[in-house]
N, C-alpha and C positions, 0 to 999 in steps of 0.2 A: 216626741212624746214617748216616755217609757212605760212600757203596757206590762203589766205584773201578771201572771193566771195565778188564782188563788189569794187568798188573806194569808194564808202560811206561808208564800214567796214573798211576802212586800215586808221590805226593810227600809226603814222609815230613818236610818242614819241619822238620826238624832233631834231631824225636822216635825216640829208641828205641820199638819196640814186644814186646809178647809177641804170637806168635803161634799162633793154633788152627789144624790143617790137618788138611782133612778133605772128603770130597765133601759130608758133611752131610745126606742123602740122607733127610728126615723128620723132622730135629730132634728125636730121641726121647730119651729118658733118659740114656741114654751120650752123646750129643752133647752137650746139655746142660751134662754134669758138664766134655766138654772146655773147651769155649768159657767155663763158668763158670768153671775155674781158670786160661785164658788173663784173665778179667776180672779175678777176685784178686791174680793178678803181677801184674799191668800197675796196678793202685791200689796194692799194697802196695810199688812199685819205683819209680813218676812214669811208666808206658811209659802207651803209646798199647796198648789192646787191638784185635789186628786178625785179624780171620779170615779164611783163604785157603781160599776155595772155586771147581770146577770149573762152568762151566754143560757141560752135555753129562755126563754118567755115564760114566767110562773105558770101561766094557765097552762102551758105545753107541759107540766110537771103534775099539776093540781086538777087540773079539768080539762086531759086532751082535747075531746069531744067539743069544747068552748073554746079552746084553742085560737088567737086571732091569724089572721096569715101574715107574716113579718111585711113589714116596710123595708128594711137595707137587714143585710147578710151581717155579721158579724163584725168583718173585715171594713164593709163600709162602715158600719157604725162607727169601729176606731179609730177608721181616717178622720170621718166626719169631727168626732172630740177633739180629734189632733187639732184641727182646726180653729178651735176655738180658743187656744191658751193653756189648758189643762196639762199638767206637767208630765202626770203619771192616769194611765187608767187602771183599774184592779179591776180583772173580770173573774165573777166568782160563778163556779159551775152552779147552776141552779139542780138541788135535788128536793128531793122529801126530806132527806133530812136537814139542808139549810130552811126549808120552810118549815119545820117543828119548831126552829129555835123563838124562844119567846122573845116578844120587841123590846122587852127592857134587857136583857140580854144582849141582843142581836146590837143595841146601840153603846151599851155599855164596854163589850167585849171586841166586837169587830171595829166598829167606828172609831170610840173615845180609845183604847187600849192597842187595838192593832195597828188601826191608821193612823195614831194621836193627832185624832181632828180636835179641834178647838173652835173651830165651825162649821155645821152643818146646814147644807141645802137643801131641801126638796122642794117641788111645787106642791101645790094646794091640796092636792087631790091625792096625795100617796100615800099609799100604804106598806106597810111591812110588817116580819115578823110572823110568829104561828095564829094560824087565823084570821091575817090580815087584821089584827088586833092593833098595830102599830099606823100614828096617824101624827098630823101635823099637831095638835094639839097635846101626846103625848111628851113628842119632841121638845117640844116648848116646857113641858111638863121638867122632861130629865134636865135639859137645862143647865141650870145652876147647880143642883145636885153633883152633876156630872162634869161638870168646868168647860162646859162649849158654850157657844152661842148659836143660837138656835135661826135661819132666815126659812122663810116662805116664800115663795113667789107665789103673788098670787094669778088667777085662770088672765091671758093674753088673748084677746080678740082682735078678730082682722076681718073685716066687712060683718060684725054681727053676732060671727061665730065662735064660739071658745073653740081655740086651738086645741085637740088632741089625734092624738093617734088613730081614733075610731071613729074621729070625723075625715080625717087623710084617707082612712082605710074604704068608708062611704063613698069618699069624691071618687074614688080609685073602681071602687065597685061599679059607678055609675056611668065613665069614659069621662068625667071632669077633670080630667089632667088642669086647668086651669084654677080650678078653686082647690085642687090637692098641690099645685107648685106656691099659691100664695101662702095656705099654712103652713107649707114646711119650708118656704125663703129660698126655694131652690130648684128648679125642676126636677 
């Protein structure tokens, strides 16, 4: 897998891509399923599959003090991508000023135009953009406007529980290494 720092390093040589977007934060089951249906577009279309990931954690940006404590390091994260098919990862420094940019922007300019995705992943739940004003329902929104196709994943349960990061981070809090290995598929 080739790992790009920045949207101003990634040259897209002429490739459409589908893109995954997502802080990624653990690579657990839900991430997983995004990044895995960015790598099915992306073979089932001729795209490059490419994952856009933050280093830095927004809220470590946005609201230290709320700040969660990471699941995998950096480094792990990228392996962990590597693993799933994903061609390239782009990880973009997270500052205040990538979080000003507005979400019709943010999908317009970085996604459609830098990464020339022509399909876009997220799960269910994600936000972007200034304010967290950027949601699956806008996605859906830009669309057609914008010439991608827009995928959801929607929330993945495993004994009951929606799979996320703050339920991993719970188990992990609590010494449930057992119900924190079944969400994330891995010990």
């Amino acid at each position: 897998m080739q790992i790009v720092r920045g949207l101003e390093s990634y040259r897209p040589e002429g490739v459409a891509s589908a893109v995954a977007l997502g802080a990624f934060d653990g690579i657990h089951l839900g991430h997983r399923a995004i990044l895995g249906t960015a790598v099915a577009r992306a073979r089932e279309a001729k795209l490059r599959a490419v994952a856009c990931t933050f280093d830095r954690h927004p809220m470590e940006v946005l609201q230290p003090d709320r700040a969660p404590l990471p699941i995998t390091t950096l480094d792990e994260r990228l392996e962990l991508i590597g693993q799933t098919g994903i061609d390239t990862t782009v990880v973009v420094a997270f500052t205040k000023a990538v979080a000003s940019v507005e979400a019709r922007a943010f999908v317009r300019d970085a996604l459609v135009e830098t990464l020339k995705a022509r399909e876009i992943v997220v799960g269910f739940n994600h936000r972007f953009g200034q304010g967290a004003r950027g949601d699956a329902e806008l996605l859906e929104q830009l669309a057609g406007p914008l010439g991608f196709r827009a995928h959801i994943v929607p929330a993945l349960m495993v004994d009951g529980i929606t799979v996320s990061s703050s339920e991993i981070r719970g188990a992990l809090q609590r010494g449930d290494l057992e119900s924190a290995a079944r969400l994330l598929g891995r010990d």
